[in-house]
C-alpha positions in Angstrom: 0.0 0.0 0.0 3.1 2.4 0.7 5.0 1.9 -2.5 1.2 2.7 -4.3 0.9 5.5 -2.7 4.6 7.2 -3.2 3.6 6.1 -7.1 0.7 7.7 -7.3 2.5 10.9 -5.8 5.3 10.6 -7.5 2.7 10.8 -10.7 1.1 13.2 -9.8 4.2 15.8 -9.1 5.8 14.2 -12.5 2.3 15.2 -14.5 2.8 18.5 -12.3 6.0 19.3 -14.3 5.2 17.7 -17.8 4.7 21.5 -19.2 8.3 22.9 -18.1 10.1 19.3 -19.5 8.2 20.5 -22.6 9.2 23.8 -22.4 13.0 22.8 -22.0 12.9 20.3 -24.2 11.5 23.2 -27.1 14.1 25.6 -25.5 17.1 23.4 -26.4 15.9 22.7 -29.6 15.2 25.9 -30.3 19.0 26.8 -28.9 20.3 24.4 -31.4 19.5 25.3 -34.5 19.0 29.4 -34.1 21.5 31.0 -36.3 21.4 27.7 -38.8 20.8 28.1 -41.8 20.4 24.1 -42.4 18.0 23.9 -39.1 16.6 20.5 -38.3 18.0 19.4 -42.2 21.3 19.5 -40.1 20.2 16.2 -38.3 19.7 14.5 -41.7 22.6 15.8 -43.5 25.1 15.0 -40.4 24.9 10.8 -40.7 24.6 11.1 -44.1 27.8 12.9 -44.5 29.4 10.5 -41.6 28.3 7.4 -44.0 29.7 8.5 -46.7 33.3 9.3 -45.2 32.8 6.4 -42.5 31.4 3.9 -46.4 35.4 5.3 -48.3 37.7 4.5 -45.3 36.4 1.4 -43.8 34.3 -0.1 -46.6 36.6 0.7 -49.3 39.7 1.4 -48.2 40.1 -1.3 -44.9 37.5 -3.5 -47.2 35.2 -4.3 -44.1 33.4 -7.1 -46.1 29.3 -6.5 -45.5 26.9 -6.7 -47.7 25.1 -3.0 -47.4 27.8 -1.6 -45.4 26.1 1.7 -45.5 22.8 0.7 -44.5 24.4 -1.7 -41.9 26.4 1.4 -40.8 24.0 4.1 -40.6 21.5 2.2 -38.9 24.1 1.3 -36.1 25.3 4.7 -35.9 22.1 6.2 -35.6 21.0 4.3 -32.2 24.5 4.8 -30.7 24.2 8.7 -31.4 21.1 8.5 -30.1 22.6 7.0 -26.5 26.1 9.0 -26.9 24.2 12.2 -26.7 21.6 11.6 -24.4 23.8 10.6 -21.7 27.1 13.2 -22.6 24.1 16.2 -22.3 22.8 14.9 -18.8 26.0 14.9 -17.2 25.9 18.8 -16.3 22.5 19.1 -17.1 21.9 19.5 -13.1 24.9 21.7 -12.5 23.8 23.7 -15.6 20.6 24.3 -13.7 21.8 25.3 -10.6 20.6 28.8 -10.9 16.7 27.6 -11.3 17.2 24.9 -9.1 18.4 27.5 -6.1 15.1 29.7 -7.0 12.0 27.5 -7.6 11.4 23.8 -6.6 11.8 21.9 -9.2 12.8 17.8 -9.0 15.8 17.6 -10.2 15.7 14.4 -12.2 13.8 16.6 -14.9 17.0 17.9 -16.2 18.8 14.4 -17.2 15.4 13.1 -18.2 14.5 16.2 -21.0 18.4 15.3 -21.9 16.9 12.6 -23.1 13.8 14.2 -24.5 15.7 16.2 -26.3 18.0 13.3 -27.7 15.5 11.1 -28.6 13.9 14.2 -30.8 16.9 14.8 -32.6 17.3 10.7 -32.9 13.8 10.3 -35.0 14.5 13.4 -36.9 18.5 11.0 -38.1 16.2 8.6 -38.8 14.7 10.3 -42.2 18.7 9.7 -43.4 18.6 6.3 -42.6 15.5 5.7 -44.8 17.4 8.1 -47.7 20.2 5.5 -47.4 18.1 2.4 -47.7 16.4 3.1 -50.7 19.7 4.6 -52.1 20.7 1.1 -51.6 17.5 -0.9 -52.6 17.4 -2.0 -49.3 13.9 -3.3 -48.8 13.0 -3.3 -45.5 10.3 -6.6 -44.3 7.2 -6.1 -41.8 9.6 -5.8 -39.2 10.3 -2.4 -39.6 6.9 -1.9 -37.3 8.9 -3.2 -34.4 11.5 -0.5 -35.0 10.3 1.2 -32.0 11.1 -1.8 -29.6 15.0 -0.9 -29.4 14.9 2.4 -29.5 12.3 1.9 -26.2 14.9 -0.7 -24.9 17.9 1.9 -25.5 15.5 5.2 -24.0 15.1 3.8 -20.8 18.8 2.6 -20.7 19.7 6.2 -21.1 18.1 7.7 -19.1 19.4 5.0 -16.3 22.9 6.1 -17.3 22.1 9.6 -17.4 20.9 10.1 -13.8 24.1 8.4 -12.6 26.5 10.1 -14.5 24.2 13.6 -14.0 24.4 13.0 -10.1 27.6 11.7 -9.5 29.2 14.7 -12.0 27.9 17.3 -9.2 30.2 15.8 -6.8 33.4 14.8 -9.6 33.1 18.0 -11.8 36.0 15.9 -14.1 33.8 13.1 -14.9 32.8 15.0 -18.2 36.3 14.5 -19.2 36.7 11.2 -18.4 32.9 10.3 -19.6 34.6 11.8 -23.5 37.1 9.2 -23.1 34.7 5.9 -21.8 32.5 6.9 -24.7 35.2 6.9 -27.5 36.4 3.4 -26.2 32.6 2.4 -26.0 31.6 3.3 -29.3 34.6 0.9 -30.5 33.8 -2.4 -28.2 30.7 -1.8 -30.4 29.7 -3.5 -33.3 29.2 0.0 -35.5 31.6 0.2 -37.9 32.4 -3.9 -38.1 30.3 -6.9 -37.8 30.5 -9.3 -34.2 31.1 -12.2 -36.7 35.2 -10.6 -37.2 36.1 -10.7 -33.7 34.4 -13.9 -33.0 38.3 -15.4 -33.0 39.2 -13.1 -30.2 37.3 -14.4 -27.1 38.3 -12.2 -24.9 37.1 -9.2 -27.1 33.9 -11.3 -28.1 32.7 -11.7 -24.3 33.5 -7.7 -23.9 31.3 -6.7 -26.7 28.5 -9.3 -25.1 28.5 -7.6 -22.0 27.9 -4.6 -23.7 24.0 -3.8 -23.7 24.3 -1.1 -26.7 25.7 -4.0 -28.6 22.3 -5.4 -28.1 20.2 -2.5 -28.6 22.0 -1.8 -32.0 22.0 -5.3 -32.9 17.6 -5.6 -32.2 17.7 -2.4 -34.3 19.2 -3.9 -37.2 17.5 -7.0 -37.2 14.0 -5.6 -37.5 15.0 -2.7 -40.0 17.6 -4.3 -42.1 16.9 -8.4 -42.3 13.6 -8.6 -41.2 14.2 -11.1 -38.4 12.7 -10.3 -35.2 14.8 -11.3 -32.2 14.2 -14.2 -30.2 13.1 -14.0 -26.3 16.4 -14.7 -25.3 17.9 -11.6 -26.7 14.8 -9.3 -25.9 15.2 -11.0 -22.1 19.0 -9.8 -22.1 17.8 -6.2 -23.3 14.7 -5.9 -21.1 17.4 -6.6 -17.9 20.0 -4.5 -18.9 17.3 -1.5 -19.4 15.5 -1.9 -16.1 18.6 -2.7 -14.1 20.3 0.6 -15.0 16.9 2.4 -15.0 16.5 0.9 -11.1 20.1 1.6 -10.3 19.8 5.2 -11.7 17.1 5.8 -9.7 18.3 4.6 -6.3 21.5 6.5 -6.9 20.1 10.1 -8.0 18.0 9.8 -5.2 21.2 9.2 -2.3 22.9 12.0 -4.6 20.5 14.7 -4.4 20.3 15.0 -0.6 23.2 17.6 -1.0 23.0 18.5 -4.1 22.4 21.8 -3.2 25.9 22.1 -1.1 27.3 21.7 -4.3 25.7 23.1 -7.5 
């Protein structure tokens, strides 16, 4: 009866709020593309310009052999963007809003959670240049492609996990935004983005790093229901489910110990 009752009040304050997560979700998109002449077009144009330099070095020049490399690419590309920047933009989004946060009540896990709002937005806009690739490639996509929205759910809730643990524990280590630049770079690469899973299969110790990777999963389920129309078995969607709610659960717990002082510190 207690854990109903703090949900219900927690939905209630969350409804409460839904206007200003709006609002600062409009604000930063509005702060992104003022002055651009390109606008929104910019969030097309970017992965398709990345796939085409990304297609010459590694598909042409290192000969990466997959078939579709810059459909297989792009689509990869696309969900890990989608993580990269919704957790890299929560980890000073709290510090970043110390001056409203000192004025007005406000709960703090709003700012890490438009983050990923606002990177989610930008995410489904990339997604018109991954169509623009597919039919540049005849790349016919099966029913699947209605299920598209399972991963990026999967991924979304895995962000915003990550993003109100970095978010909180960056109040207290102001360097972690360095170090975060780094962790992402190396990451990106114990990803399959750029290669396929099948070339380090040889290596086992690389092979078990990328399977305890949970983006390798995410990108994976977003490949299989876009690219070869297979949907994923229970197994894999299992594996995804747990890492999303773990970290989700984990995030919570610790951005709610963090925020205690957050205040003696922003």
């Amino acid at each position: 009866m207690k854990s109903t009752g703090r949900f219900n009040l927690f939905f209630k304050k969350f409804k409460r709020f839904l206007p200003l997560l709006q609002n600062l979700t409009e604000r930063d998109i509005k702060l992104k593309y003022r002055r651009s002449i390109l606008g929104i077009a910019w969030s097309v144009l970017n992965p398709l310009l990345m796939m085409l330099v990304i297609t010459q070095v590694f598909g042409l020049l290192l000969k990466i052999k997959v078939e579709n490399f810059p459909v297989y690419y792009i689509v990869g590309v696309a969900m890990w963007n989608f993580f990269s920047d919704a957790t890299f933009m929560s980890l000073n989004s709290v510090i970043d809003s110390a001056p409203l946060i000192k004025k007005v009540y406000i709960p703090k896990y709003i700012f890490p959670l438009e983050k990923c709002m606002f990177a989610l937005i930008n995410f489904l806009f990339s997604l018109i240049a991954v169509v623009i690739v597919m039919l540049f490639q005849s790349v016919v996509p099966s029913w699947t492609i209605i299920l598209f929205w399972v991963p990026i759910l999967y991924c979304f809730v895995f962000a915003i996990g990550v993003s109100l643990i970095l978010s909180a524990l960056s109040v207290y280590f102001r360097d972690l935004l360095h170090l975060y630049s780094v962790v992402l770079t190396i990451w990106m690469y114990a990803t399959p983005i750029i290669y396929p899973v099948s070339l380090v299969k040889g290596s086992t110790l690389v092979y078990n790093i990328i399977r305890c990777n949970p983006m390798y999963y995410y990108v994976e389920y977003f490949r299989s229901v876009v690219m070869y129309g297979i949907v994923p078995d229970l197994t894999w969607n299992l594996i995804c489910v747990t890492f999303s709610v773990g970290f989700f659960i984990l995030g919570v717990f610790v951005f709610n110990r963090a925020q205690r002082n957050f205040i003696l510190y922003i």
